[in-house]
N, C-alpha and C positions, 0 to 999 in steps of 0.2 A: 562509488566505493562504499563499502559496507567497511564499518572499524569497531576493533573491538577495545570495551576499556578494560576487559582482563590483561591484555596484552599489550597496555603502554599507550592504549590508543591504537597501534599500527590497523594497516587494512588488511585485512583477512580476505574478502571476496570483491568481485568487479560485476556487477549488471552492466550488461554490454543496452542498454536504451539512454536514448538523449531524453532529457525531462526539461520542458519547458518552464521559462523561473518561475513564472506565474504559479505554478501549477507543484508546487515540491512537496506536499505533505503526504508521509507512509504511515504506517502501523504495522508490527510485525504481529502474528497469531502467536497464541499464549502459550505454544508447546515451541517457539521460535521456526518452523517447520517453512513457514509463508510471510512471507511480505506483501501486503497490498499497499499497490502508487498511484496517486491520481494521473490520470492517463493523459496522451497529447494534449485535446480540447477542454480541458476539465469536464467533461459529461462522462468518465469511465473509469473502472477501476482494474487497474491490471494486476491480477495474482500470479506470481512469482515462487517456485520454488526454491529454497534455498541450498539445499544438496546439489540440486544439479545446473542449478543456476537457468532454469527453463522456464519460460512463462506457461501459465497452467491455462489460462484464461482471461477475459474480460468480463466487468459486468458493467450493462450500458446503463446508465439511469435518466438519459434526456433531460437533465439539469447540470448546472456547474456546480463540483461538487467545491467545497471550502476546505472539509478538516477529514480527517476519517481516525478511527477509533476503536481496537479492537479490547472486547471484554466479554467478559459470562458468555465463552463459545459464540459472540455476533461479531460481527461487522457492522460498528454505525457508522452513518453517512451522515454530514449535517451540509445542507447545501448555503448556496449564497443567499439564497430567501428567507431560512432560518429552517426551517423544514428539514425532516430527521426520517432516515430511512434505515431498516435493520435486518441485515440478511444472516441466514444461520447457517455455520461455517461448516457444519454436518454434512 
């Protein structure tokens, strides 16, 4: 469930995906437009449209990712190694 705190807190939208506990950290893009989740295995990230509630895609990175982090138009990844990856949301 996605909640808002203009609104009390209530839930505004539902992503229909089960997310593993392990594995719960989001970041939504800076215009609010997208949500990336760390994905089933932690090695993926799933982008999320938030209009239509549609997954746009994956991005696979063969490591487990930890945090993720959206800023200055990137996507950073920092994985369980320490190690930082930064994709551009362009």
């Amino acid at each position: 469930m996605l909640y808002s705190p203009l609104h009390s807190h209530q839930p505004i939208k539902h992503l229909t995906v089960d997310l593993p506990s392990k594995y719960k950290h989001s970041c939504f893009s800076e215009d609010s437009e997208n949500i990336f989740i760390i994905g089933d295995n932690g090695t993926h990230v799933n982008i999320w449209d938030l209009k239509s509630l549609q997954m746009l895609g994956k991005i696979f990175t063969g490591k487990v990712i930890k945090k993720l982090k959206c800023m200055e138009g990137k996507l950073w990844v920092i994985f369980e190694d320490t190690s930082i990856r930064r994709y551009n949301l362009n």
